[in-house]
C-alpha positions as CSV (number, residue, x, y, z in Angstrom):
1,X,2.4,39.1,-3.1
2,X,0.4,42.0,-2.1
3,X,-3.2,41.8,-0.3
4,X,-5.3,42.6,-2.9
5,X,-3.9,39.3,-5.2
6,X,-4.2,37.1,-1.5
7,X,-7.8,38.6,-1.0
8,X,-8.5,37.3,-4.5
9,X,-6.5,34.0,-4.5
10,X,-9.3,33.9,-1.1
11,X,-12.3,34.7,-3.2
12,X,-11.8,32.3,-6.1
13,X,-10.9,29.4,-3.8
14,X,-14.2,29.9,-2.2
15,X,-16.0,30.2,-4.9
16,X,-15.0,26.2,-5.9
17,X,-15.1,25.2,-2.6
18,X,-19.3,26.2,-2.9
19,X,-19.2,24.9,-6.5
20,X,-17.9,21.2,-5.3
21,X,-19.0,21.0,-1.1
22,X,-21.4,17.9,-2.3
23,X,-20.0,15.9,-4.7
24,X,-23.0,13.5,-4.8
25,X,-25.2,16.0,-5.9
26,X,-23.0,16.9,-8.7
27,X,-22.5,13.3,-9.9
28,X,-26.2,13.1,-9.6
29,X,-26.9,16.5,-11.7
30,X,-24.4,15.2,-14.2
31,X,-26.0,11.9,-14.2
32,X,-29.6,13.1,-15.2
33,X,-28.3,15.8,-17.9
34,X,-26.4,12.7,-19.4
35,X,-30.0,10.8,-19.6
36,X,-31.8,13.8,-20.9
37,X,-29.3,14.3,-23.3
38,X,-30.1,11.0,-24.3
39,X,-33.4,10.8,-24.5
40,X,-33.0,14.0,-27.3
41,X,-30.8,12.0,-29.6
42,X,-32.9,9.0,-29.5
43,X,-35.7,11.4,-30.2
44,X,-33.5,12.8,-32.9
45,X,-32.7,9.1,-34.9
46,X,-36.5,8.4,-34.3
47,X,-37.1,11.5,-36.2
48,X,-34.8,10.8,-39.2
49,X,-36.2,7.0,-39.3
50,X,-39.7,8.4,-39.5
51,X,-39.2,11.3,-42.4
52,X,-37.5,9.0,-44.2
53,X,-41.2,7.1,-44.9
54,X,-39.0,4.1,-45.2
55,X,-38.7,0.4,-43.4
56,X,-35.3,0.6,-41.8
57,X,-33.5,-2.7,-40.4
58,X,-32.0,-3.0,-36.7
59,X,-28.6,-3.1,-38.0
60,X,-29.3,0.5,-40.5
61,X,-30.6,2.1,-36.8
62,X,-27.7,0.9,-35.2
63,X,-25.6,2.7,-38.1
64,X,-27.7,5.9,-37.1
65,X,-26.7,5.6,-33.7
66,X,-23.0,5.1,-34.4
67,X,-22.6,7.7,-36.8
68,X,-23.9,10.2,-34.6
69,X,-21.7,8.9,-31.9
């Protein structure tokens, strides 16, 4: 193995040891991007419900929401 490939073996380990030091704050991060994302697809069905000028049961919203599951 020659020092150039050890230096970078170095570099890259580094670099995920600064990309994962607090896991909490990545569970956290993931977390709140999983409620936004949320938020946008029930913003989305709402959306499709309301341009479609027409009375839509529970059970026909819960088909929206499966489909795009």
């Amino acid at each position: 193995m020659t020092v150039n490939t050890k230096i970078t073996e170095l570099i890259n380990k580094n670099k995920r040891n600064k990309l994962f030091t607090d896991r909490k704050n990545i569970s956290k991060l993931a977390k709140s991007m999983l409620n936004t994302t949320s938020v946008y697809i029930t913003m989305y069905v709402l959306s499709i419900i309301e341009d479609a000028n027409r009375d839509y049961t529970n059970e026909d919203i819960d088909k929206i929401f499966k489909t795009i599951e």
